[in-house]
BARO-706318 format. One line per 3 residues: number of its first residue (from 1); for each residue z, y negated, x negated of C-alpha. Coordinates in Angstrom, 2 decimals. Layout:
N
NUM> Z/Y/X ~ ...
***
This chain:
176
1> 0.00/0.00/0.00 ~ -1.19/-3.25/-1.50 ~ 1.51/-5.47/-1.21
4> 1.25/-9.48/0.61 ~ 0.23/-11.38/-2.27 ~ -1.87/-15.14/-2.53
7> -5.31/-14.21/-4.28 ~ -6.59/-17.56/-6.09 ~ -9.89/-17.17/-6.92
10> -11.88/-19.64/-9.93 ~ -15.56/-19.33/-8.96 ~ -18.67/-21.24/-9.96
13> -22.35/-21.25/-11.37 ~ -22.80/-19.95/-14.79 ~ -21.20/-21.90/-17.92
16> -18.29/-23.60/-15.85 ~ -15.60/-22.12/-17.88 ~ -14.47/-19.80/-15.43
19> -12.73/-17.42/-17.91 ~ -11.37/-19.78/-20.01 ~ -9.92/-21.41/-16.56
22> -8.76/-18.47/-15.25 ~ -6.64/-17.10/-18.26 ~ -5.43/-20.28/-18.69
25> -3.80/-20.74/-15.21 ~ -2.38/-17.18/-15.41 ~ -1.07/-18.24/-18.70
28> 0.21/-21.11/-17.34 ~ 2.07/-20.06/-14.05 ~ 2.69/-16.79/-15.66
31> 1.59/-14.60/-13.00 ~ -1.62/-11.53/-13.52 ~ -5.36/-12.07/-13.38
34> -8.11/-9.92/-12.94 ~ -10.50/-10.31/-15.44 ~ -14.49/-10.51/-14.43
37> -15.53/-6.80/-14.13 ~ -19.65/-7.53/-14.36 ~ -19.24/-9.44/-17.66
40> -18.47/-5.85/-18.96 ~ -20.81/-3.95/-16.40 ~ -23.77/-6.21/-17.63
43> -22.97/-5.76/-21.66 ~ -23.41/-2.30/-21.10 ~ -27.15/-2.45/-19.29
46> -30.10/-1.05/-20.93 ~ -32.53/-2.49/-18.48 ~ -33.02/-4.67/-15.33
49> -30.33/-4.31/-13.26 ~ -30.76/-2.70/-9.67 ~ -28.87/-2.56/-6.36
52> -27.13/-0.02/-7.17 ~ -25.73/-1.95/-10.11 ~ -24.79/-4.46/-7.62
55> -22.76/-2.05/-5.61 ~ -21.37/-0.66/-9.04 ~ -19.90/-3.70/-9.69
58> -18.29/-4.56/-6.49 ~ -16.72/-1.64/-6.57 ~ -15.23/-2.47/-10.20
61> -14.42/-5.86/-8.99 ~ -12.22/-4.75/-6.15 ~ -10.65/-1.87/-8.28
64> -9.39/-4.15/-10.57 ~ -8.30/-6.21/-8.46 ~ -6.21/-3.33/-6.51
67> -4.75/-2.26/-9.96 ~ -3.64/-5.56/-10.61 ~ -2.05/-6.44/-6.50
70> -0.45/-3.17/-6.82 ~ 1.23/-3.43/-9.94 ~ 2.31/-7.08/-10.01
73> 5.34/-8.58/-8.68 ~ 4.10/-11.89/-8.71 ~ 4.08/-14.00/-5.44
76> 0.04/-14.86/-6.52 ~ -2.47/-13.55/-8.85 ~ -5.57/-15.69/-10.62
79> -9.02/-13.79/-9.91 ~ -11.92/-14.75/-12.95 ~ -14.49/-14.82/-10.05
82> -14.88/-11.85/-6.94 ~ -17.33/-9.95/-5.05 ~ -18.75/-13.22/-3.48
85> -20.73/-13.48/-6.91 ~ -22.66/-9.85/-6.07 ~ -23.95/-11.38/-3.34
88> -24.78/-14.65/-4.97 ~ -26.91/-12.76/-7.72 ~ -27.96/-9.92/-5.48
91> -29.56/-12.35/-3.05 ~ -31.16/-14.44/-5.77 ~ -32.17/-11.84/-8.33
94> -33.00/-9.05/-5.47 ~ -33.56/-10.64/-2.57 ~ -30.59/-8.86/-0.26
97> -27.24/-8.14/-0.43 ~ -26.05/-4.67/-0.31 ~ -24.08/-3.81/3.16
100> -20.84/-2.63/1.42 ~ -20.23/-6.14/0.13 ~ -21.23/-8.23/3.39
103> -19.31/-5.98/5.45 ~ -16.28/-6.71/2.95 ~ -16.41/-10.53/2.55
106> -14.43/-10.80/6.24 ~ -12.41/-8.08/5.33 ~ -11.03/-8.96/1.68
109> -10.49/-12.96/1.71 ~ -8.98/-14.89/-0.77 ~ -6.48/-17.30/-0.17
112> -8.08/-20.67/-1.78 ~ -10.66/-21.04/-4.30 ~ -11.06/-23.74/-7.19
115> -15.02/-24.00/-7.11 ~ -15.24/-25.46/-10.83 ~ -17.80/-27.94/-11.19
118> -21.25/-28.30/-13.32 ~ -20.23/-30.95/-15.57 ~ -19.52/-28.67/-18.48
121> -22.15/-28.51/-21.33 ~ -24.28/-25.74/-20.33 ~ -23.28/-22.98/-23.36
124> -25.62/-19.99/-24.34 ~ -24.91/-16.36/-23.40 ~ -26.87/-13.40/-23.38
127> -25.85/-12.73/-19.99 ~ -26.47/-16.15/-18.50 ~ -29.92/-16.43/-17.00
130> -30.15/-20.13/-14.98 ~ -29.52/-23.51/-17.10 ~ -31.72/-25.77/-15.15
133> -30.74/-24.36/-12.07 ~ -26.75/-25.28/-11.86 ~ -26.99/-27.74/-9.36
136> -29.04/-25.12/-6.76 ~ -26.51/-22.89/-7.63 ~ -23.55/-25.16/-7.11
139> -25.29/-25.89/-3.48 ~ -25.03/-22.00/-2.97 ~ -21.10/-21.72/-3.51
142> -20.77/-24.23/-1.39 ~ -22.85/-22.66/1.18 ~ -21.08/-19.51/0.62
145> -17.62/-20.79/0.70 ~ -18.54/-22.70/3.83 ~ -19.82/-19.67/5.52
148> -16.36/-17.37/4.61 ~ -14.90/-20.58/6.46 ~ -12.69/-20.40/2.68
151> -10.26/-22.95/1.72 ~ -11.21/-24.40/-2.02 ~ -11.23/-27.45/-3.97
154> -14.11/-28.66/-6.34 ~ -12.57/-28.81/-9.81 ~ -14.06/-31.18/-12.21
157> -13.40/-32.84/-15.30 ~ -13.06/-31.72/-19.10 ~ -10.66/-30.32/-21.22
160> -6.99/-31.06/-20.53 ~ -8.32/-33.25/-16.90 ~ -10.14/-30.13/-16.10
163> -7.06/-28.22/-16.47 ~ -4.37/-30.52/-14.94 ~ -7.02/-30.95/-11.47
166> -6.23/-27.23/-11.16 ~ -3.34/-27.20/-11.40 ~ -2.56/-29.82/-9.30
169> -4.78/-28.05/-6.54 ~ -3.18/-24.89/-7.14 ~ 0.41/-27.04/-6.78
172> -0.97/-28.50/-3.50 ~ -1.98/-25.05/-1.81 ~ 0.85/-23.68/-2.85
175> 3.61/-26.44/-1.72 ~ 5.02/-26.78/-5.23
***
């Protein structure tokens, strides 16, 4: 049994600092986060991915999340990213969505979001396909968090601004 905890989730397009956001607010409230499970799922592709890869790593994201809700005794955790993303990339790279995840989006929300912002320097990555496209893809969170009806805050800024906006947000939601 997964026990009653706050899930706050740092999403956003590619090269927003996501990880380095999320590690740092779990480092900072001292609570668990669940680390980005198609970071390692894509290192380890040979080819294109597929659907199925899709699926694959839904299922990893939510797994690690479980692992992490069942084992910590914190009253929150920080989630680098969720499942939202496989449908981001599965619509844009694949043109659909597999079922699995639209049937979960109603059924595993996330308690607020911090949507972090484009106006990081766009950094290189093997496994980051869109620079000139941030701003369409910052339109699609949106979108997306719109459509999940999900409560989030746009986090902008750099460096230690970046870092105090988020936490003040996550202070807000969380009545501190």
């Amino acid at each position: 049994m997964i026990k009653s905890i706050k899930k706050i989730a740092i999403v956003g397009p590619e090269s927003t600092g996501k990880s380095t956001m999320s590690q740092f607010l779990a480092k900072y409230y001292k609570v668990a986060w669940v680390p980005e499970y198609a970071r390692y799922y894509c290192e380890a592709l040979v080819g294109p991915y597929t659907l199925q890869d899709e699926v694959n790593m839904y299922y990893g994201q939510v797994a690690l999340e479980d692992a992490i809700l069942t084992t910590t005794k914190n009253d929150f955790i920080i989630c680098d990213t969720t499942f939202v993303t496989v449908k981001i990339w599965s619509d844009e790279m694949l043109g659909e969505t597999p079922q699995i995840v639209l049937d979960a989006l109603p059924k595993r929300p996330y308690d607020f979001y911090l949507l972090l912002d484009i106006d990081l320097p766009w950094q290189d990555d093997p496994l980051r396909d869109f620079p000139n496209q941030r701003e369409y893809f910052m339109e699609v969170w949106h979108k997306e968090l719109k459509a999940l009806s999900a409560n989030y805050k746009v986090i902008n800024g750099q460096g230690d601004v970046r870092n105090q906006n988020a936490i003040n947000a996550i202070n807000e939601f969380l009545g501190l």
